[in-house]
N, C-alpha and C positions, 0 to 999 in steps of 0.2 A: 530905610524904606525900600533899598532896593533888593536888598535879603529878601522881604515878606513880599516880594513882588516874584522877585525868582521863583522863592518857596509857592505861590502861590499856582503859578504856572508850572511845576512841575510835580505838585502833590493833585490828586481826585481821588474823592469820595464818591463812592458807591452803597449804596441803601440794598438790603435785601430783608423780606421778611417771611418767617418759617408759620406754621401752626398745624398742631396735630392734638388728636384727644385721644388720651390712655387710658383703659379701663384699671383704672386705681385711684385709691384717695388726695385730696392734696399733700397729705402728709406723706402719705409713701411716693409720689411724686419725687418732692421736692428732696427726701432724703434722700432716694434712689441717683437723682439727678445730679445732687451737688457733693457724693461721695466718692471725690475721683481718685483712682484709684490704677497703682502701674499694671495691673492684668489688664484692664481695660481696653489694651492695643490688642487689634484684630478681631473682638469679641464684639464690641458694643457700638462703634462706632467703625463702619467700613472702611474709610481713608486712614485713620489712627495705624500706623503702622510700631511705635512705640510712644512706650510714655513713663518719665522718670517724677516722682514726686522731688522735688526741692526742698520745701519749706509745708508743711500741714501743722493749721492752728483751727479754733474755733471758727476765730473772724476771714480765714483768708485762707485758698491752698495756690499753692504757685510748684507751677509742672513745665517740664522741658517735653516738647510733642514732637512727634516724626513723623511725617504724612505724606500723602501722596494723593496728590489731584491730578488729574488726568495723567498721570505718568510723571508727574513732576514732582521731584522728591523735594518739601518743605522743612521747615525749624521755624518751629514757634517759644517765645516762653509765655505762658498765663497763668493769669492768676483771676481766680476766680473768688469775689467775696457774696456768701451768701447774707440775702436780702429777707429773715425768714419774716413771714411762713409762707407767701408767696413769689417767691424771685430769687433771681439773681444776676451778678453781672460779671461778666468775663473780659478782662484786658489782655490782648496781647500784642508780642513785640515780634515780627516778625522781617527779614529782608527786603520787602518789600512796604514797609509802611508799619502801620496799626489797626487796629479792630476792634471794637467795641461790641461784648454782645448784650443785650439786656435781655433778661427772660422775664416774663409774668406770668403766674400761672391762676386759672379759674374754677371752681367746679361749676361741673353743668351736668345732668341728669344720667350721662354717658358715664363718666368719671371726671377726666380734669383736664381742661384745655392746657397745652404749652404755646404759646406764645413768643416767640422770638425774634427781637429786631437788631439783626448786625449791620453794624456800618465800616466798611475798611477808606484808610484813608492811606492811597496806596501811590508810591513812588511811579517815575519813568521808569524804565518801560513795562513794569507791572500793572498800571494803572491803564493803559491803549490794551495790555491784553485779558486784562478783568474786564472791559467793556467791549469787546468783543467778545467774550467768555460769558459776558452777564444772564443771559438768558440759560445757559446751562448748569453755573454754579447756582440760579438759583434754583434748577431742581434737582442740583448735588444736596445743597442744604436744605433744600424739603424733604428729599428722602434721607437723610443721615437723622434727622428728627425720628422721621416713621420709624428708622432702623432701631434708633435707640428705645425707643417708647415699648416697641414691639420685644423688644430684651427685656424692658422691664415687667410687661403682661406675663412674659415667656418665665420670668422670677416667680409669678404668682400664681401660675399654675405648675409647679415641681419640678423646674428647671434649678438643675445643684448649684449654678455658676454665682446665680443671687439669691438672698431670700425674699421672701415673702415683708419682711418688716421694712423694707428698705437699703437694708444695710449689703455689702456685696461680700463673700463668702470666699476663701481660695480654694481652686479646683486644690485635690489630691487631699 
């Protein structure tokens, strides 16, 4: 009892939630989205400063990430299992706690809503400086959304780095 007591007071959870709408199908969405991929660092998502695939199967890819939030260089590991044909979910393991992200996605007359609700369940003293931080990581993670959405618009109109099907392309 007194572990989950401890634990209790020195773990917080933090809620944030994203959503952006891309001009493209849900299919090219959700392909786009859940095919990660190690060029992927510095191109598609701003903080992503590297990214090593692990483990890539149908049901599940699991990546070593290297990131940088506000100057602060991170290590993630995730693993993301796709939920098709709308979703999916992202676990990661990071110094500071864990993460939970779930995506759903929608069509709507635009293209396709992303939807995005992460929850970090974050250690002392990472947890006093996420919520102090909160109001800014959440429009870190609104715009990393936009960021990526906007790579995958930028695929559909002749941008070489992705295609047009979803799928992501190597430069050279």
């Amino acid at each position: 009892m007194r572990v989950s007591r401890v634990l209790a007071l020195t773990m917080s959870s933090l809620r944030f939630h994203a959503t952006g709408i891309v001009r493209a199908s849900l299919e090219e969405t959700f392909a786009w989205w859940t095919d990660l991929r190690e060029d992927d660092a510095g191109r598609v998502m701003p903080p992503l400063r590297k990214r090593r695939i692990l483990r890539k199967s149908p049901g599940e890819t699991v990546t070593e990430d290297r990131w940088s939030i506000f100057g602060i260089p991170m290590r993630t590991r995730a693993t993301l299992r796709p939920r098709p044909p709308d979703g999916w979910e992202v676990t990661s393991v990071l110094r500071a706690g864990t993460a939970k992200d779930a995506v759903r996605l929608t069509t709507v007359p635009e293209g396709t809503r992303v939807a995005m609700a992460l929850v970090m369940d974050l250690r002392w003293p990472w947890s006093w400086a996420a919520r102090v931080l909160q109001p800014a990581l959440a429009r870190l993670f609104q715009e990393d959304l936009e960021a990526v959405n906007r790579s995958l618009e930028a695929s559909l109109h002749g941008n070489p780095n992705r295609s047009a099907s979803g799928l992501k392309e190597r430069n050279g």
